[in-house]
C-alpha positions in Angstrom: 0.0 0.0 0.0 3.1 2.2 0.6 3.0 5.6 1.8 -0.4 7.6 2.4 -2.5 9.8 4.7 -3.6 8.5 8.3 -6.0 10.4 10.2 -6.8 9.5 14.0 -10.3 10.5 15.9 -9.1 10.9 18.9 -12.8 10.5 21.0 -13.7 10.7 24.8 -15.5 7.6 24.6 -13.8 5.8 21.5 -11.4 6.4 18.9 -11.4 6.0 15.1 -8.2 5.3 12.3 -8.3 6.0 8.6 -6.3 6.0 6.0 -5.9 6.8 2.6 -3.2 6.2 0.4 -3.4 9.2 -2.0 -5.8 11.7 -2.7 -8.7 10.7 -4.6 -8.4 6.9 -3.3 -11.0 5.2 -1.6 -10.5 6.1 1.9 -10.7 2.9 4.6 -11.8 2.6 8.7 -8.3 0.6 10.0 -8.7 -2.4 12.1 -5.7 -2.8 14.9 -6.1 -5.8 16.5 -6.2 -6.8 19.8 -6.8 -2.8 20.5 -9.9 -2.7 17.9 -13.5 -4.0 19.2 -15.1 -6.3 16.3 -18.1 -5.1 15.0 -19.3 -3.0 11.5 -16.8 0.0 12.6 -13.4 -0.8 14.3 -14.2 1.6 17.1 -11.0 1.4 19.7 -12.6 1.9 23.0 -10.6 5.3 24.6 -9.6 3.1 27.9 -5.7 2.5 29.6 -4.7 0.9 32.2 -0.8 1.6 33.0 0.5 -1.3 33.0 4.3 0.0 32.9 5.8 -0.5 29.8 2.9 -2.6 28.4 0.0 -0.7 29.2 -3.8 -2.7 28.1 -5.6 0.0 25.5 -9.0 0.3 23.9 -10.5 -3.8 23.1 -7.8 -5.5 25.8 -9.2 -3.3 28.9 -12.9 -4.6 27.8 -10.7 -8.4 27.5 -9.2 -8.1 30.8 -12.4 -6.8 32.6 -10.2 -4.0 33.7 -12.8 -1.0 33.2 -12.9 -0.7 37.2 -8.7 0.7 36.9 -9.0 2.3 34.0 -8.3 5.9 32.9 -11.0 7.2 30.5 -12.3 10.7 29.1 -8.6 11.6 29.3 -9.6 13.7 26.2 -12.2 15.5 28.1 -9.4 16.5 30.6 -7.3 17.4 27.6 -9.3 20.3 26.3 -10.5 21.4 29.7 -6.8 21.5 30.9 -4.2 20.8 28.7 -1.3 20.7 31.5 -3.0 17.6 32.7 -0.6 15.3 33.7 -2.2 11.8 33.8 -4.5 12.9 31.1 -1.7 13.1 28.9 -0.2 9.9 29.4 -3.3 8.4 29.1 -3.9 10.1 25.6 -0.3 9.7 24.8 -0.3 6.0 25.4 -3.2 5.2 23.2 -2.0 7.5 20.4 1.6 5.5 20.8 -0.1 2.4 20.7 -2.4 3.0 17.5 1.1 3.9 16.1 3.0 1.0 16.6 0.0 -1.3 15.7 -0.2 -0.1 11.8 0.2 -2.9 9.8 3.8 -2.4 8.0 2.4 -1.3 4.8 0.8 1.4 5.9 3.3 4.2 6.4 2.7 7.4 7.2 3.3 10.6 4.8 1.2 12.9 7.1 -1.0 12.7 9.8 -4.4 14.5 10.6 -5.8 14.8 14.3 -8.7 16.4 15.3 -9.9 18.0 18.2 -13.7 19.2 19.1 -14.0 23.1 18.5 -14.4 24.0 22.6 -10.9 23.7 24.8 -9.4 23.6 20.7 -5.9 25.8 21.6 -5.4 23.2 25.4 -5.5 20.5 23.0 -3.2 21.6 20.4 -0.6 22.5 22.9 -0.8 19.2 23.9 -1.0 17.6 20.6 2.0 19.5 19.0 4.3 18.4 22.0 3.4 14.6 21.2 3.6 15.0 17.3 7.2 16.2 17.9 8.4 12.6 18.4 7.0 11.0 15.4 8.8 10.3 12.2 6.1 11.5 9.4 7.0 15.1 7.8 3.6 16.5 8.0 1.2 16.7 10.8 -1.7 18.9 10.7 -4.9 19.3 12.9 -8.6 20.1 11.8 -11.4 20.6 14.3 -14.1 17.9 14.5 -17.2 19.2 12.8 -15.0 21.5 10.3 -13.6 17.8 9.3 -17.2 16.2 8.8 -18.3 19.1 6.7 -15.7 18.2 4.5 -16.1 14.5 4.1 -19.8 15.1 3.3 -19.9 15.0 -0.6 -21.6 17.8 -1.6 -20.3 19.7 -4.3 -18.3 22.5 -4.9 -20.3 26.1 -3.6 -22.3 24.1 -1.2 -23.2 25.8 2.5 -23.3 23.1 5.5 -23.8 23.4 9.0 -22.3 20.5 11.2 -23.9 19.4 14.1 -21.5 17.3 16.2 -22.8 15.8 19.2 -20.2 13.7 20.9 -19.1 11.7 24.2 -18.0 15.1 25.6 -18.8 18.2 23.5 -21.2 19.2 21.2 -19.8 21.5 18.6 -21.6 23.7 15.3 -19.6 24.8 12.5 -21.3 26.3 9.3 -18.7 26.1 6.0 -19.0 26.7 2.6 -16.9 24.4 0.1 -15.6 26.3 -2.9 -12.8 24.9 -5.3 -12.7 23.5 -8.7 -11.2 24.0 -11.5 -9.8 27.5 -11.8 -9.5 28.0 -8.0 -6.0 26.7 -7.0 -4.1 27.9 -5.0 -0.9 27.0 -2.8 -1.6 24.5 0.1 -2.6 25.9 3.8 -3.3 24.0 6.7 -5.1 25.1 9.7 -1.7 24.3 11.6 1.8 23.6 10.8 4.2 21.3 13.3 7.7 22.0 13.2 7.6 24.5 10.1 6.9 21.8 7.5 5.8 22.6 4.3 2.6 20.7 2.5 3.6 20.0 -1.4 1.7 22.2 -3.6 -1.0 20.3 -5.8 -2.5 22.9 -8.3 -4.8 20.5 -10.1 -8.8 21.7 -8.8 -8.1 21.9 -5.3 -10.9 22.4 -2.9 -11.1 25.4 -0.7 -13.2 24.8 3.2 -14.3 28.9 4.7 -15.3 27.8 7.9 -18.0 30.6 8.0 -19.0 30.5 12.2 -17.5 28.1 14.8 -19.1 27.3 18.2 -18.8 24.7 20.7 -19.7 23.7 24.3 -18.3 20.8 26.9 -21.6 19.6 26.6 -22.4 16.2 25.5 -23.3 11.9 25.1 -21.4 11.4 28.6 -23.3 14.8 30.6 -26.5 13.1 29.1 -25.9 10.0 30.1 -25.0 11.4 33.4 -28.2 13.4 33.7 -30.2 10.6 32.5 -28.8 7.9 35.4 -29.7 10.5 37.9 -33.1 10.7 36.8 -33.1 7.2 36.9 -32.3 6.8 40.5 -28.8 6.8 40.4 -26.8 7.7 43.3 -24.8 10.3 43.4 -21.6 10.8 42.5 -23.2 8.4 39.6 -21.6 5.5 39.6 -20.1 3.8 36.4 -21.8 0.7 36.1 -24.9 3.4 36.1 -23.3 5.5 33.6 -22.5 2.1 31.5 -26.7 1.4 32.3 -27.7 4.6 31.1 -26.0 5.0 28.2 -27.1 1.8 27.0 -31.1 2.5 27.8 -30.1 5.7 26.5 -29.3 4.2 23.1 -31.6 1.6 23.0 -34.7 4.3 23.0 -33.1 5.7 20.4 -34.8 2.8 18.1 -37.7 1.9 20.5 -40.4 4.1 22.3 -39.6 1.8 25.7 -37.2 -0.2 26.3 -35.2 -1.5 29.4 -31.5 -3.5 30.6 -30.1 -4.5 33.4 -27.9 -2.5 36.0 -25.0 -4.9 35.6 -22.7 -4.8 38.1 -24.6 -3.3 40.9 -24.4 -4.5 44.7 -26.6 -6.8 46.0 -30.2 -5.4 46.7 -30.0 -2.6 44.0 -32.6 -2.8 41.5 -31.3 -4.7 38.9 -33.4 -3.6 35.9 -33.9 -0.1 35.0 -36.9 0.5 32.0 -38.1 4.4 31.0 -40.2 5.6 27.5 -38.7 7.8 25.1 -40.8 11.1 26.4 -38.6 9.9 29.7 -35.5 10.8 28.6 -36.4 13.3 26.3 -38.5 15.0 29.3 -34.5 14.9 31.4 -33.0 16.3 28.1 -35.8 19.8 28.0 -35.5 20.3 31.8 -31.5 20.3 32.1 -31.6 22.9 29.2 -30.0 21.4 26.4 -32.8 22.8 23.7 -31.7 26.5 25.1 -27.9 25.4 25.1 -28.2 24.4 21.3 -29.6 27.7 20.6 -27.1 29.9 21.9 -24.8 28.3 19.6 -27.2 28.3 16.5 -27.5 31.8 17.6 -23.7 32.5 17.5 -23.1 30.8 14.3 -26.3 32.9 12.8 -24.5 35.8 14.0 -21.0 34.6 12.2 -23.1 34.3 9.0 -24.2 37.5 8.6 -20.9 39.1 9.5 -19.9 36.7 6.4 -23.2 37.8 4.4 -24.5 34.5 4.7 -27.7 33.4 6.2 -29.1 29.3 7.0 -31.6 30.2 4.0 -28.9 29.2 1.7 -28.2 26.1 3.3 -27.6 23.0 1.0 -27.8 20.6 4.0 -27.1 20.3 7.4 -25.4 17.2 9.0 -25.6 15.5 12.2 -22.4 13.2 13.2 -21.4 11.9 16.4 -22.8 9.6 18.5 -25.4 12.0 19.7 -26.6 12.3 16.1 -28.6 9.0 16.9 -31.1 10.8 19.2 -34.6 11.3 18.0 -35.0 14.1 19.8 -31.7 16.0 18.2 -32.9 15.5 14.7 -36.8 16.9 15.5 -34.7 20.1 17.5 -33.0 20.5 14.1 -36.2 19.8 11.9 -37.9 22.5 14.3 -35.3 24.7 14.1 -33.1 25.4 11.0 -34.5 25.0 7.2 -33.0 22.7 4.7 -32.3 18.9 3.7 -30.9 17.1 6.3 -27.6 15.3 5.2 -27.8 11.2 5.8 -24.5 9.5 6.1 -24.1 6.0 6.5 -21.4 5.6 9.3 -22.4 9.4 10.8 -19.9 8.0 13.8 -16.7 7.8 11.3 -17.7 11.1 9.4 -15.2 13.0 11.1 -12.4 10.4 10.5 -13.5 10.4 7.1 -13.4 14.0 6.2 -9.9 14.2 8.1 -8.7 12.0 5.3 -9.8 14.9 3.1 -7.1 17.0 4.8 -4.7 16.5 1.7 -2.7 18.6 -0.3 -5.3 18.7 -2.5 -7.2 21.3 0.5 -7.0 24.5 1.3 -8.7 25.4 4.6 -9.2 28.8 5.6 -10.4 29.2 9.4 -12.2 31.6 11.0 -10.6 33.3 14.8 -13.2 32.8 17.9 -11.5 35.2 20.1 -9.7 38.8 19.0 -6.1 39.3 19.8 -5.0 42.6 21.1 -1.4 44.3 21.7 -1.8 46.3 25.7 0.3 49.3 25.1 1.6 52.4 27.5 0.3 55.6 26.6 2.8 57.6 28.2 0.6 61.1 28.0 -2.3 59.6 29.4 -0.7 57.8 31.6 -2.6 54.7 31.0 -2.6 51.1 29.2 -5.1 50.2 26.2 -5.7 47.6 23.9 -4.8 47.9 20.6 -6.9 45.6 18.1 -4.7 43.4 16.0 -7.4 40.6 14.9 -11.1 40.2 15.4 -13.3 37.5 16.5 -14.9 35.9 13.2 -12.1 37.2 11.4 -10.7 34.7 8.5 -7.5 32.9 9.4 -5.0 32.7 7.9 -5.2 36.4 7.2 -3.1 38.7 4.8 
């Protein structure tokens, strides 16, 4: 297969490879045994257990029934303090492991990571100070939804808003795709390591504007965690509740009632734990996630305009994530925001997907969340003041 692309979906829950061997190849979902769970997507559960030099990740935690000494939603440490110590060991461990368990024809050209749109600058800190290590000349990173709006298909022109619900954020980003023939232009990425240059394809490269960005550390894990209370969890909620919840959680996603078993639990708790739908989706309306999704709509509408845009022009909008699955998130967006809703297959490996898309054949031009100011000394005054040198929703990279 020789050299190629490998991007790595580094989730709070589980954790997705790709890899493509050139541009315009059929991109493929990597299997790494014995870290890789069997099943229709080769999901590598985010668990490690230390273990020394040999530490158990993903699929052999599950096979030693280690969950109980396990460190988990490292990531969500990551992006909520990057300086994390045994977060980033844990993360670092995994990554190490997914990278010593490529098969040997698969090697490495350049690498895209992602990283959810909230706690984005704590996590590339962190991210560029593991990269350093590795032998592969280019390493870039895309945030999460950005990368799903670009593995979604649609043609050249088209406006998408991404609506990525995962384990432990939930993030919106509305981008248009230009490109085409006519349109190239030298290679960008959203971040350089180490100073490497991309090559410079000119052949009908593809341009992302990432229009608005806005993200919260809300998501599948604070549901499932609002949803075990509800249920009668104690509290701090247990994991083996968590583990309950989520599951009845997902199990009403396909079924208006539905119930399991609290495995695990001590003897004389209720071992079986059964709610409707309208249940959960009553938990999801009274902890305020309806109002939470529409600040962010609201900040991306606000983006749009800035950009002249407005969702009027959308061409689709696309759920990914694992949240993507609720019934109640897809009648929030019918209710709320005009235009065909985007189906994808394997909505769980979009982002991995559309990180493959992170070739030189891609120009991605960002947009700034936050302003950057100089703080000067005005010696008449006698006073400091902030002196504007980029503004929030401003294009990046910039002139």
């Amino acid at each position: 297969m020789g050299q190629g692309t490998l991007a790595i979906d580094l989730g709070s829950s589980t954790t997705l490879v790709g890899w493509q061997a050139q541009a315009g190849t059929s991109p493929e979902l990597l299997y790494l045994p014995p870290i890789s769970s069997p099943g229709p997507l080769p999901f590598i559960p985010s668990l490690v257990v230390d273990e020394g030099a040999r530490p158990l990740l993903g699929q052999q935690v599950l096979d030693a029934g280690a969950q109980g000494r396990c460190q988990r939603n490292f990531k969500t440490q990551l992006y909520k303090n990057g300086t994390c110590p045994e977060a980033q060991q844990a993360a670092a461990a995994l990554l190490d492991g997914i990278w010593q368990k490529l098969p040997p024809d698969r090697i490495p050209e350049r690498l895209v990571l992602t990283a959810p749109v909230e706690g984005f600058s704590n996590y590339r800190l962190w991210l560029q100070q593991w990269a350093a290590t590795l032998a592969v000349p280019e390493v870039s990173l895309v945030d999460e939804s950005t990368a799903a709006a670009l593995g979604a298909g649609l043609p050249p022109g088209s406006l998408v808003l991404v609506v990525d619900m995962g384990a432990g954020t939930t993030d919106l980003s509305l981008v248009r795709l230009e490109g085409g023939e006519g349109r190239a232009m030298p290679m960008a990425q959203l971040l350089r390591f180490g100073g490497n240059q991309l090559p410079i394809n000119r052949n009908g490269i593809k341009t992302a504007r990432v229009i608005g960005k806005a993200g919260c550390q809300v998501g599948g894990r604070s549901i499932d965690h609002w949803w075990a209370i509800a249920l009668g969890a104690p509290e701090p909620v247990p994991e083996y509740w968590l583990e309950a919840a989520e599951k009845l959680k997902c199990a009403l996603s396909d079924a208006n009632s539905a119930q399991v078993h609290l495995a695990a639990a001590p003897a004389g708790e209720a071992k079986l734990l059964q709610a409707t739908r309208r249940q959960l989706e009553q938990v999801l309306e009274n902890q305020g996630l309806s109002i939470l999704l529409q600040d962010l709509l609201d900040a991306i509408a606000a983006a749009a305009r800035r950009a002249g845009e407005n969702f009027d022009q959308l061409d689709g909008i696309l759920a990914v994530g694992g949240g993507s699955a609720l019934p109640w998130l897809q009648t929030w967006l019918n209710k709320h925001l005009p235009g065909p809703k985007i189906s994808v297959a394997q909505p769980s490996a979009a982002v991995v997907l559309g990180a493959l898309a992170m070739t030189p054949a891609l120009k991605l031009i960002d947009v700034l969340r936050e302003g950057v100011s100089l703080r000067c000394w005005d010696r008449r005054l006698g006073g400091h003041y902030w002196h504007p040198l980029f503004l929030a929703g401003q294009g990046w990279p910039t002139p």
